[in-house]
C-alpha distance (Angstrom), angle and dihedral (degrees) to the residues before:
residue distance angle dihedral
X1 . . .
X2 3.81 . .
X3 4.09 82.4 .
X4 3.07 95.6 58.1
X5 3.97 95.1 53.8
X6 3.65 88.7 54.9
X7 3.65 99.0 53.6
X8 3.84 90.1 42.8
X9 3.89 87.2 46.2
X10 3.65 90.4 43.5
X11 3.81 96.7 63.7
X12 3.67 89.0 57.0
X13 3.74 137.6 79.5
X14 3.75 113.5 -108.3
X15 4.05 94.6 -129.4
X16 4.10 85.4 51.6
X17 3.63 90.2 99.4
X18 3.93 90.5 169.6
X19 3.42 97.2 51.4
X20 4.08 89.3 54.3
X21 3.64 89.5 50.1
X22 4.01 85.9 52.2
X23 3.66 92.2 47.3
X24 3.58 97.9 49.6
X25 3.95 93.5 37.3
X26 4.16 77.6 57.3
X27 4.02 96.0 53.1
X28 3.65 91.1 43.9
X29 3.71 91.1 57.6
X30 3.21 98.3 49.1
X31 4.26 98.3 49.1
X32 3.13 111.9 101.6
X33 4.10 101.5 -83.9
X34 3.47 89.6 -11.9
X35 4.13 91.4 -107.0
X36 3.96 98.1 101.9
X37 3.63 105.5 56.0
X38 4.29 91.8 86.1
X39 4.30 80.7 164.1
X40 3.78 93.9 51.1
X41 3.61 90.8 49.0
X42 3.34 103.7 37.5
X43 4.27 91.7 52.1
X44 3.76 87.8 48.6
X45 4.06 84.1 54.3
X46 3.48 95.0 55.8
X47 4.16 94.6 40.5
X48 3.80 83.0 61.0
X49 4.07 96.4 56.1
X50 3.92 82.5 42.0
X51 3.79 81.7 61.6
X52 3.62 101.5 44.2
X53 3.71 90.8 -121.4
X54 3.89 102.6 127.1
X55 3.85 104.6 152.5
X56 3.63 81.8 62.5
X57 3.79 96.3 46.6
X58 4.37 88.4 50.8
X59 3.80 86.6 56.7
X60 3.58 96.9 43.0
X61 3.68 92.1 56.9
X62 3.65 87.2 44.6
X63 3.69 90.5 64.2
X64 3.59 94.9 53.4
X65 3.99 109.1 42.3
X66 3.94 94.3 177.8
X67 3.95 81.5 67.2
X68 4.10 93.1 62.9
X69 3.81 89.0 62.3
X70 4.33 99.5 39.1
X71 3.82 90.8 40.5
X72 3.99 108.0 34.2
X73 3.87 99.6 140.5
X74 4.07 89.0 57.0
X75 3.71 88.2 36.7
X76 4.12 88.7 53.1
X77 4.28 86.6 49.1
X78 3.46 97.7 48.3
X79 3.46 92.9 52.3
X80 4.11 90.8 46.1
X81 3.83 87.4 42.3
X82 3.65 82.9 55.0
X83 3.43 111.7 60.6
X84 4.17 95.1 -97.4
X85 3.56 101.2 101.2
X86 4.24 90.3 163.1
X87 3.13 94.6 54.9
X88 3.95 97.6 43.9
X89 3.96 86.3 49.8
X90 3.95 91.5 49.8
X91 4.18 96.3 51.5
X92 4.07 86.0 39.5
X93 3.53 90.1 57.6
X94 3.86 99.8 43.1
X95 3.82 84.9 57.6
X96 4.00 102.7 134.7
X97 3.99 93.2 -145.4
X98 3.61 92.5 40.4
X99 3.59 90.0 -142.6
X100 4.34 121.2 -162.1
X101 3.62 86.3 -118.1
X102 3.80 92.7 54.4
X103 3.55 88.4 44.3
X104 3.86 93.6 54.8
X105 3.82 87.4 48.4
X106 3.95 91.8 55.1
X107 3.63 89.3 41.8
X108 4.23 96.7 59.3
X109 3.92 85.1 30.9
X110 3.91 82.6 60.2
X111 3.28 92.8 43.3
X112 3.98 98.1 52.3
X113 3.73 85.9 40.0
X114 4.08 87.2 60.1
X115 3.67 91.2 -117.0
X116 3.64 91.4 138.1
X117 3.61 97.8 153.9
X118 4.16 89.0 53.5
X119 3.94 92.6 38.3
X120 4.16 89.5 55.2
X121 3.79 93.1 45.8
X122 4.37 86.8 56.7
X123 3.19 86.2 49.6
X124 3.83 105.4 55.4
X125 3.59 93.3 46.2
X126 4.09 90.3 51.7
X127 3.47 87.0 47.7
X128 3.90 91.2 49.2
X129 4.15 90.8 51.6
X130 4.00 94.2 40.4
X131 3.78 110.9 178.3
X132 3.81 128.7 152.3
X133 3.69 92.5 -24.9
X134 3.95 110.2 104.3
X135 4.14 115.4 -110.0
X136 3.54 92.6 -133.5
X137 3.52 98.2 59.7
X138 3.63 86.2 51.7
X139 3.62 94.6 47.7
X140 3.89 90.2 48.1
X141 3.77 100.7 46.8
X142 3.71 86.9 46.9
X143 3.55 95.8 48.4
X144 3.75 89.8 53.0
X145 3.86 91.7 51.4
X146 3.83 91.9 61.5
X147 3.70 94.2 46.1
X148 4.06 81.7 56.1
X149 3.92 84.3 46.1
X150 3.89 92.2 54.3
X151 3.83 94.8 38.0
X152 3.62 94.8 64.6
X153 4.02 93.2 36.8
X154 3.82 99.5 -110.4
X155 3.94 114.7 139.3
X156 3.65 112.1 -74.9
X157 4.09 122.6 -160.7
X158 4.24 88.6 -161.1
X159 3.78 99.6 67.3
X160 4.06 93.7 146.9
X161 4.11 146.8 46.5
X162 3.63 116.4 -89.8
X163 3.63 128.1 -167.6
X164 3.40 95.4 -124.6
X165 3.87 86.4 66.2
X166 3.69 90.4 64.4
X167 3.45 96.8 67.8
X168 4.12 110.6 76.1
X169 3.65 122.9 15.3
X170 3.56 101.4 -114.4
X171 3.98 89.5 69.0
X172 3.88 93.5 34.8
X173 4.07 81.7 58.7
X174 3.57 91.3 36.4
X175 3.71 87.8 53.3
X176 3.62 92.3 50.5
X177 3.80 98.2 45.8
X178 3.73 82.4 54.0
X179 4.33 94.1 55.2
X180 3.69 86.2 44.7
X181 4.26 90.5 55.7
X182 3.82 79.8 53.6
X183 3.97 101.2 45.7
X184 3.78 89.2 -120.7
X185 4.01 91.3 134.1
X186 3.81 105.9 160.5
X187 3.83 94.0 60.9
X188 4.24 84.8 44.4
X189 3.53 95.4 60.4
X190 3.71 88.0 44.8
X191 4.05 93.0 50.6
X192 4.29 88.9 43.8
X193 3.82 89.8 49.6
X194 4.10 87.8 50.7
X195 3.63 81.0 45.4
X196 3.69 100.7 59.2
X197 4.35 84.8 43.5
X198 3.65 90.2 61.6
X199 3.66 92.2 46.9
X200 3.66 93.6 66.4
X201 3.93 95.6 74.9
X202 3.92 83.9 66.0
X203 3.90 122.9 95.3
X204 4.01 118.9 -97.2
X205 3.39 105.1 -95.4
X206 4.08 92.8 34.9
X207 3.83 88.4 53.1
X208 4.28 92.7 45.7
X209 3.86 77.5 49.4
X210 3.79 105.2 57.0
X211 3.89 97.3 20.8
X212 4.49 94.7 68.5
X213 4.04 84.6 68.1
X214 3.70 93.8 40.9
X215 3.73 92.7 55.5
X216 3.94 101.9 27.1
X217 4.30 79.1 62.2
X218 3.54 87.6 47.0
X219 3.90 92.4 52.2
X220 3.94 79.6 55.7
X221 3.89 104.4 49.7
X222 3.94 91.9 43.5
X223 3.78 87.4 51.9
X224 3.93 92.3 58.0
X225 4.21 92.3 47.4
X226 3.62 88.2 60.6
X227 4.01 92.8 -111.0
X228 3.99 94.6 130.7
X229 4.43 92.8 154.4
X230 3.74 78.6 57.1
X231 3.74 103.5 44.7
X232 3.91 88.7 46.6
X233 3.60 99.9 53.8
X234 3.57 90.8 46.1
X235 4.54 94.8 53.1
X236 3.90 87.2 50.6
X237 3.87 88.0 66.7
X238 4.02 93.2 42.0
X239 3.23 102.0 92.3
X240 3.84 106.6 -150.9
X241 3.52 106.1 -162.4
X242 3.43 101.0 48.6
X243 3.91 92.1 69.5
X244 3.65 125.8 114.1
X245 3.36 108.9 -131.1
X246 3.63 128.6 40.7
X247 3.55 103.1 -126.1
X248 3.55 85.4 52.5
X249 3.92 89.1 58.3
X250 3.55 92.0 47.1
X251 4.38 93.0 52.1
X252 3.81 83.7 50.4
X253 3.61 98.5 53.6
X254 4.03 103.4 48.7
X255 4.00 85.5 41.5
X256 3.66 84.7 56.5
X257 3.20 96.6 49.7
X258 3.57 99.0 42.9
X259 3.93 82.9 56.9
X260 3.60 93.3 53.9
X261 3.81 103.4 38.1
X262 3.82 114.1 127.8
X263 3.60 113.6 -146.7
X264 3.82 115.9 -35.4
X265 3.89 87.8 -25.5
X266 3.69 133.0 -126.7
X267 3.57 111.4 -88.9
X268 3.56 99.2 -165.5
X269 3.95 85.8 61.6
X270 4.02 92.1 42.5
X271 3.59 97.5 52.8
X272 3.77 86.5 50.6
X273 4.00 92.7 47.6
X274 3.75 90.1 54.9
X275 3.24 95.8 54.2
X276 4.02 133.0 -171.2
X277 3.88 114.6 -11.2
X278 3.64 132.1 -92.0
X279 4.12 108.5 -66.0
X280 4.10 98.2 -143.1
X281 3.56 115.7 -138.0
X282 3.38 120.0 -170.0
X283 3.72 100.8 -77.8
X284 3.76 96.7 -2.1
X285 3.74 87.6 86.8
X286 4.61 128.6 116.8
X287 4.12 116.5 -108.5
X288 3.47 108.0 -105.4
X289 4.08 94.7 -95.4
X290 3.15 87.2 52.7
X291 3.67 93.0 54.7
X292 3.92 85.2 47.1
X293 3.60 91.1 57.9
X294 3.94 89.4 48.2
X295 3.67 99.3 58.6
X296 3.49 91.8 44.7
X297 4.19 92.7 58.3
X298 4.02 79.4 47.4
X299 3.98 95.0 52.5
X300 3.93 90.5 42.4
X301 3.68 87.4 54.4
X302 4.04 87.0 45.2
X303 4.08 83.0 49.8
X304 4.35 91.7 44.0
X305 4.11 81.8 55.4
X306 3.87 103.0 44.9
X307 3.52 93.3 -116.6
X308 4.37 84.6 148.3
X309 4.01 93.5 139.9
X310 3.57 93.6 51.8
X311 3.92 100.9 46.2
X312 3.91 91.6 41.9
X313 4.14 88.2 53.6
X314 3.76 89.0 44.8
X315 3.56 102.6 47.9
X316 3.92 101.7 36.4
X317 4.49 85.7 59.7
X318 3.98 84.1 58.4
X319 4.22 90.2 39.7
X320 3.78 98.8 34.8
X321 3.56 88.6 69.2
X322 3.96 104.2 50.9
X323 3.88 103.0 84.8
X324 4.62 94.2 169.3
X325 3.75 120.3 61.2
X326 3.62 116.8 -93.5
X327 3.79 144.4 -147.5
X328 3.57 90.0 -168.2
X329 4.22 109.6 130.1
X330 4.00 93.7 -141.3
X331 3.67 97.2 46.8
X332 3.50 97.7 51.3
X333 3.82 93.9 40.6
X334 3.60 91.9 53.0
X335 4.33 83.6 50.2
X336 3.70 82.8 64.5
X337 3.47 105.4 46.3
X338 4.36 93.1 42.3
X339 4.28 82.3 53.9
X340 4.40 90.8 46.8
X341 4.30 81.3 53.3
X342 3.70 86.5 49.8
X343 3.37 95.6 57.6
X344 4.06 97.2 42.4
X345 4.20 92.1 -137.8
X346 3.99 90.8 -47.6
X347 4.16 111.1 127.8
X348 3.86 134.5 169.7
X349 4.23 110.1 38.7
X350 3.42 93.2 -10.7
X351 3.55 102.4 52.6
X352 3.84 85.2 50.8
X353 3.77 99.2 67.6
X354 3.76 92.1 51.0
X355 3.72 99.2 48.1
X356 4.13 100.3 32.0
X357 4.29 94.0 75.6
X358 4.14 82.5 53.4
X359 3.73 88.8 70.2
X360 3.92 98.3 55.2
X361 4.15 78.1 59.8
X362 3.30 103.4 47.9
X363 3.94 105.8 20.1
X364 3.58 91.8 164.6
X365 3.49 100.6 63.3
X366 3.67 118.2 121.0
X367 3.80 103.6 -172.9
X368 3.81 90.9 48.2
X369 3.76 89.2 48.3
X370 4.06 89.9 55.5
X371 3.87 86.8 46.3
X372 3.74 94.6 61.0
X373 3.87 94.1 39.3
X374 3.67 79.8 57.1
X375 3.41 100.0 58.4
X376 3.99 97.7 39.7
X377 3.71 82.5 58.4
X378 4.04 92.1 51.3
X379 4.12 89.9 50.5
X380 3.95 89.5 44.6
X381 3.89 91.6 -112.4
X382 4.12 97.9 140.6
X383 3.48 91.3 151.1
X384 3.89 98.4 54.1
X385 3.89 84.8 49.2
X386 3.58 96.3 57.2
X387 3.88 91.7 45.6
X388 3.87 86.6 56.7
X389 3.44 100.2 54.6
X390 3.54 97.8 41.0
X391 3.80 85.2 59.3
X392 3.76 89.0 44.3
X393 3.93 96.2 50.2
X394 3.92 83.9 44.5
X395 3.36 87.1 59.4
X396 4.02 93.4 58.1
X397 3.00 86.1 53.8
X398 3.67 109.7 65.5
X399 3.98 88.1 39.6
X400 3.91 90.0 79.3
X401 3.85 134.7 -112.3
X402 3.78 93.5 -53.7
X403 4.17 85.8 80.1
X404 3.30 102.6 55.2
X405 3.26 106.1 87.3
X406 3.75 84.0 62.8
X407 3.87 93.7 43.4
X408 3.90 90.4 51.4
X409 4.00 91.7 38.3
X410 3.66 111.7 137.9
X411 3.52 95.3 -120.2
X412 3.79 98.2 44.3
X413 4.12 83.9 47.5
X414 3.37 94.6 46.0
X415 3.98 98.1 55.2
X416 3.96 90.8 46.9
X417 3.83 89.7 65.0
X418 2.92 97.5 39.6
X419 3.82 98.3 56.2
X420 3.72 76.0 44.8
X421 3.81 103.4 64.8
X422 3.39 87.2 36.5
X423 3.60 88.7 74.3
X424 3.49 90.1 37.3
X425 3.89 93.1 -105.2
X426 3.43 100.8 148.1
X427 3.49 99.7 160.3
X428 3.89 100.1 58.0
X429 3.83 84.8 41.2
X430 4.01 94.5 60.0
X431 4.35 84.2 34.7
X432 3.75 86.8 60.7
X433 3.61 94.7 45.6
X434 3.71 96.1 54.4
X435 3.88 93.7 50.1
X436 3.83 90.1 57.0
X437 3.57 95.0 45.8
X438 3.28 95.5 52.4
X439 3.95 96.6 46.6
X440 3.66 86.9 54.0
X441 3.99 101.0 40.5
X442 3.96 77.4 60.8
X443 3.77 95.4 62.8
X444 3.41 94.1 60.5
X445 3.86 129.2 -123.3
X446 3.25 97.1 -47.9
X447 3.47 97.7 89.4
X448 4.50 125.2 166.4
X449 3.78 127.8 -118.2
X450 3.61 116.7 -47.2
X451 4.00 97.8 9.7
X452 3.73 94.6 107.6
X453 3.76 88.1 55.9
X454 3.31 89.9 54.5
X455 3.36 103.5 44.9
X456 3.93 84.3 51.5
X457 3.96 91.4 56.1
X458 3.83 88.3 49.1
X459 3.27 97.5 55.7
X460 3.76 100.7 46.8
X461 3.61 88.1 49.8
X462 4.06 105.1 46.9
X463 4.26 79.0 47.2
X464 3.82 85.8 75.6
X465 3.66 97.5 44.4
X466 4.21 118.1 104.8
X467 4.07 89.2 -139.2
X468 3.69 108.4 101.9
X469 3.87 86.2 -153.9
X470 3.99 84.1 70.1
X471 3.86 93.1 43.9
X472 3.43 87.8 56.3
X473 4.06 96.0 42.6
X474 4.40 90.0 55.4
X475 3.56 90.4 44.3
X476 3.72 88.9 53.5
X477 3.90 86.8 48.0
X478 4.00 104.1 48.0
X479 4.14 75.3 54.2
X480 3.88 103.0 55.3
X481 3.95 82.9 43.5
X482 3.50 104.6 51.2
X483 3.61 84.7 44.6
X484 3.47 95.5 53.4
X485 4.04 92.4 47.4
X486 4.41 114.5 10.7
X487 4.23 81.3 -171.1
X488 3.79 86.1 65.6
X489 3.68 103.6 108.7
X490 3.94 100.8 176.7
X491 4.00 79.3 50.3
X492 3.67 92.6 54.9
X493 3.91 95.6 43.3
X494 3.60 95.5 46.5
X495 4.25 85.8 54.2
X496 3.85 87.4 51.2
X497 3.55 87.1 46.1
X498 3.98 96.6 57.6
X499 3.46 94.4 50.6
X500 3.87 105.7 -92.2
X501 4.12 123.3 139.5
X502 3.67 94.7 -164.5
X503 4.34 91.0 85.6
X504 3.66 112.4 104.2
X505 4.24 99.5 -128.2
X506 3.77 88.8 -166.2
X507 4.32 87.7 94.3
X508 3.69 96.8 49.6
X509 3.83 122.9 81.8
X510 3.52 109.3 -101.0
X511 4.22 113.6 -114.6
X512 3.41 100.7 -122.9
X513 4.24 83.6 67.8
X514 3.67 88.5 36.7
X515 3.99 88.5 48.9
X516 4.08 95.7 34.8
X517 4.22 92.7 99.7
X518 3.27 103.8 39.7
X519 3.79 131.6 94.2
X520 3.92 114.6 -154.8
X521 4.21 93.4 -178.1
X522 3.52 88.2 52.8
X523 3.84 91.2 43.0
X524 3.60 92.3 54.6
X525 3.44 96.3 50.5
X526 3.43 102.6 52.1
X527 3.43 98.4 47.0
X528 3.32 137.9 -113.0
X529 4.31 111.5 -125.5
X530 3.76 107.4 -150.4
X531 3.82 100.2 -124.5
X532 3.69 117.6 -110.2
X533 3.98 113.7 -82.4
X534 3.84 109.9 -142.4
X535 4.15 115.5 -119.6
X536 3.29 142.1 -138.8
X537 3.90 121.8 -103.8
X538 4.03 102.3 -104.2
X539 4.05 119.0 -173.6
X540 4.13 84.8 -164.8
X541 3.64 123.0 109.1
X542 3.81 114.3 -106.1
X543 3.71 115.1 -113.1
X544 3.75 123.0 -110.7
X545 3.64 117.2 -84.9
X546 4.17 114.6 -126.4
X547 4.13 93.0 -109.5
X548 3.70 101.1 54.0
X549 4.04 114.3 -136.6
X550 3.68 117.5 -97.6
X551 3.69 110.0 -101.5
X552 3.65 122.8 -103.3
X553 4.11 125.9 -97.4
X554 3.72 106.2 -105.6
X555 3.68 111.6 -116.9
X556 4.32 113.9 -118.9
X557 3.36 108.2 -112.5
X558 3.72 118.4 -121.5
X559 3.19 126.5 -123.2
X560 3.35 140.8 -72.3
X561 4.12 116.7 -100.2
X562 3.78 111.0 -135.0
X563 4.00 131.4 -170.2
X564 3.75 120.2 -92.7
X565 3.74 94.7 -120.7
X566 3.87 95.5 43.7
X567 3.85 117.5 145.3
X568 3.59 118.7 -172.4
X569 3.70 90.3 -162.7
X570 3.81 85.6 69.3
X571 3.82 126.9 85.9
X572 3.96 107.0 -136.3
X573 3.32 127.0 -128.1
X574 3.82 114.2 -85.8
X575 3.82 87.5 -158.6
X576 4.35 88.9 58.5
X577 4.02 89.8 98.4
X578 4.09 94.0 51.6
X579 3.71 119.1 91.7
X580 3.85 114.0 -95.1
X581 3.93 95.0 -109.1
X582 3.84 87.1 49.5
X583 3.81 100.5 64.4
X584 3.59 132.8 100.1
X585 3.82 95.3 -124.7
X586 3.83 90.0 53.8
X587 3.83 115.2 117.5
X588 4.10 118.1 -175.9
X589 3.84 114.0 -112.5
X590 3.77 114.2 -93.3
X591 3.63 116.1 -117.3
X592 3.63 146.8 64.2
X593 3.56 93.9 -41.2
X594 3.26 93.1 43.3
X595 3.76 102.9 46.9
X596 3.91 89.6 50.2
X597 3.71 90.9 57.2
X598 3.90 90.2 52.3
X599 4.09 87.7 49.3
X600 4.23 87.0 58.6
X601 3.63 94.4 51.4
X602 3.71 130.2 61.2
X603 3.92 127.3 -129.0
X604 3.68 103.5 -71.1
X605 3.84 101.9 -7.6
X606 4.02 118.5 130.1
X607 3.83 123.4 -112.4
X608 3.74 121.5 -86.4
X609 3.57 95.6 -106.2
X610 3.68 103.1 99.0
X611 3.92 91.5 -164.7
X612 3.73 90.3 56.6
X613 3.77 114.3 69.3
X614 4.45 116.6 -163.3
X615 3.76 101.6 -122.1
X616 3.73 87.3 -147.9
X617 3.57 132.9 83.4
X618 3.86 124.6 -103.1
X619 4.16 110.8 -113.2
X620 3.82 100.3 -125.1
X621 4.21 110.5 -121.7
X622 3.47 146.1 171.4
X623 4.17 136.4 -90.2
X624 3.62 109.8 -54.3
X625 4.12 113.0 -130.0
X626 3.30 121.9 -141.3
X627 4.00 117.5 -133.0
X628 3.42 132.0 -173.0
X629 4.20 108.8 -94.1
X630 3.73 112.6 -108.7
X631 3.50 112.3 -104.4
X632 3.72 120.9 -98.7
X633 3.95 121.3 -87.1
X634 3.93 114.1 -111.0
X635 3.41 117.8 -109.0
X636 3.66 108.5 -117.4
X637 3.54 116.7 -129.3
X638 4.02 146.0 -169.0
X639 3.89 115.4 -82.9
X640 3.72 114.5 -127.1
């Protein structure tokens, strides 16, 4: 049957991929149950990936299991090609031989899976047993892997520019990817313009190929320095929609429209610009930060049209069902965006009372808790900020060891001290650092994202504190980090630094070099001015300084106001300060009301109100007779 392949193959062009599939689809038919031709099968296998048809290919080999096991390494492609990158990573690295083409399959299948850590391992050891496969492939897909590394925070062993990545443009963008992960943006746009150079040696449609990414990540890294005329000019000659990949058309657009946006933008007329969302395709598909960062440019266009029922609906189903604090990026990012509904636009004081009663429901929530810390720092409240997440760590606390990764998080420890030396509190600050360090020193050395940092903060800081307990704790940390990485060289001068002689000095600069441009005489007499340390907000009166203040001018004091018909020539009236009813010229209304106050009193008697004396005399008068009353007036009624 294998004959018969070859002279159906043989009347064909090699580059005819469709006619080998229809030549081997032929043989197959015609074995014998179409089960023992493994060649037939496997050539029509590899004509589909030739013709980019890979769903296809998956449930071809489906139909032929015996196929899985004789053709693994296009069995493992097909799968990656397909959009299964898991499962493509898991048959590549069953393969019995363990061949280096299997291994490069479970290395990008790693990869696409976000199993950096795995994907960079496969990659050292190929590029420790280098055979016909070219370096600077290696170099490049390795590259990219610790750019992914860095992106999502993990520990990274690349953390500078090498020459070497100077030399082709996939490292110089690499390089610059990789300084963009680390917020070092003026030496990215340098590396992405070097990147576009070394493009130029490529043919035309190669170079209109690999140059839209270059420049739509330009677009991005000019936006964040602040050089908008620049970043706009540059999206009008991206051209979008002539990109390969759809996330790639996606990037481009909200960079250009970033560029381009007028103001505080329209986002009626945004959401419209963007257009529908990215269509994945089995590999053509964002990381999942980057999908992160998507849906949140989709929920601030959500906020930018008032759409607050709908996103506070939306996000409390995903957050009404996470009970334990969580790390995760999504949860807590959806926290914030569920409290910015809340508050309908409104920030500072007034944001406060809408978003404070969400906290008593979900006092575990980490993003929320970051939210209102956020805005007690915009309305100058430190002190209410600290109080909160005191109460919020306290609240770790008494939920058991399973929290304390969260409560000892880098990010949640790094805001407490912060707020802490702030307000000057240097003591809690360094008493929070030791606590983490030592949860985390108990773990062991393999520590998460961000703990090394951490640990590298802690240490640095307890190094300046008097207690010996502290001296003891950073010297304790420099250790467990050099351990962990010899190359560390902050590691290695921090254990020189508290005292210990096992640090080899050979990686640090020597101090001589260190030493060579400054001048210590002129230094010292110049004058060095202590820089100003910040203080805590006090409600006390300041104590008096030694050289009292000079006293304040007295102001001249205006003049009097007098009435428009004053006459000095006139005495006033000493009776002008008494109440009206209480002066001597007063006479009581006439009237009804009048007359039946005169019937209560008698002739020359005072008023009844004993507080209330009659400024004028009583008119002296004779015995009062008694008469009989007059009899009451009838009341006159309706005739029937």
């Amino acid at each position: 049957m294998a004959s018969t392949l070859t002279s159906l193959l043989s009347k064909s062009t090699i580059e005819d991929h469709a006619e080998i599939l229809s030549a081997a689809q032929k043989s197959i038919t015609q074995s014998k149950g179409g089960t023992s031709d493994v060649n037939a099968q496997r050539t029509a296998l590899v004509a589909l990936l030739k013709l980019d048809r890979f769903a296809e290919a998956v449930a071809f080999v489906d139909t032929y299991p015996k196929l899985k096991e004789e053709a693994r390494l296009e069995y493992a492609y097909t799968l990656y090609k397909a959009g299964r990158p898991a499962e493509a990573a898991e048959i590549a690295a069953k393969g019995s031989d363990g061949g280096r083409g299997l291994r490069h399959v479970e290395a990008q299948s790693r990869y696409r899976a976000e199993d950096f850590v795995r994907a960079r391992e496969i990659y050292s050891k190929l590029s420790e047993e280098q055979e016909e496969d070219a370096e600077a492939d290696l170099r490049v897909n390795a590259g990219a892997t610790e750019v992914q590394l860095q992106f999502t925070g993990a520990p990274s062993k690349k953390r500078k520019v090498e020459r070497e990545d100077l030399e082709a443009f996939e490292t110089a963008y690499n390089a610059a990817c990789g300084c963009i992960a680390r917020n070092e943006l003026g030496q990215a746009e340098v590396l992405l313009k070097r990147a576009e150079a070394l493009a130029g040696d490529l043919s035309e449609a190669e170079r209109e190929a690999e140059i839209g990414p270059i420049r739509a990540q330009r677009v991005y890294v000019l936006l964040r320095l602040g050089k908008k005329g620049e970043a706009e000019a540059l999206a009008k000659e991206v051209k979008a929609e002539a990109l390969e990949d759809e996330t790639s058309i996606h990037v481009a657009r909200v960079n250009g429209m970033l560029a381009g946006r007028k103001g505080e933008g329209n986002a009626f007329l945004e959401e419209r610009m963007l257009g529908k969302d990215i269509e994945e395709d089995g590999t053509d598909k964002p990381f999942g930060y980057q999908k992160i960062v998507l849906n949140e440019n989709q929920f601030a266009l959500d906020l930018g049209m008032m759409k607050f029922g709908g996103l506070k609906t939306s996000t409390q189903a995903v957050l009404g069902k996470q009970d334990a604090p969580t790390l995760d990026r999504k949860i807590n990012s959806l926290a914030v965006i569920n409290a910015a509904a809340h508050a309908k636009g409104q920030s500072g004081k007034e944001a406060l009372k809408h978003i404070l009663p969400l906290l008593e429901k979900r006092p575990h929530d980490v993003g929320l808790l970051l939210t209102i810390v956020q805005l007690y720092i915009l309305t100058g409240n430190a002190p209410s900020a600290i109080n909160l997440v005191e109460r919020f760590t306290d609240r770790l606390e008494q939920s058991g060891h399973s929290a304390d990764d969260v409560r000892y998080s880098p990010g949640l420890v790094g805001v407490t001290t912060a707020l802490y030396n702030s307000q000057n509190r240097r003591d809690p600050a360094r008493a929070a650092f030791a606590r983490a360090a030592e949860h985390w020193r108990s773990k062991g050395s393999k520590w998460p994202a961000g703990v090394a940092d951490l640990l590298r903060a802690v240490g640095s800081s307890l190094l300046d504190s008097e207690e010996p307990e502290h001296q003891k704790l950073a010297k304790a940390i420099f250790a467990d980090l050099h351990k962990a990485d010899s190359t560390d060289r902050y590691a290695t001068a921090g254990l020189l630094a508290s005292g210990s002689t096992d640090a080899d000095k050979s990686s640090l600069a020597p101090l001589p070099r260190l030493l060579a441009s400054i001048d210590a005489s002129s230094l010292e007499f110049a004058g060095i001015a202590p820089l100003p340390c910040p203080t805590a907000q006090s409600t006390k009166r300041p104590a008096p300084t030694s050289t009292p203040a000079a006293p304040k001018p007295h102001k001249k004091p205006r003049p009097g106001k007098l009435p428009k018909d004053y006459d000095p020539a006139k005495t006033p009236d000493p009776e002008r300060w008494l109440p009206l009813k209480d002066r001597s010229t007063y006479r009581p209304p006439k009237g009804k009301k009048g007359k039946g106050r005169r019937d209560m009193l008698a002739q020359g008697a005072v008023g009844g109100d004993d507080s209330k004396e009659s400024s004028r005399p009583g008119t002296p008068g004779g015995e009062v007779v008694k008469g009989k009353a007059p009899a009451p007036a009838k009341k006159k009624g309706k005739k029937k």
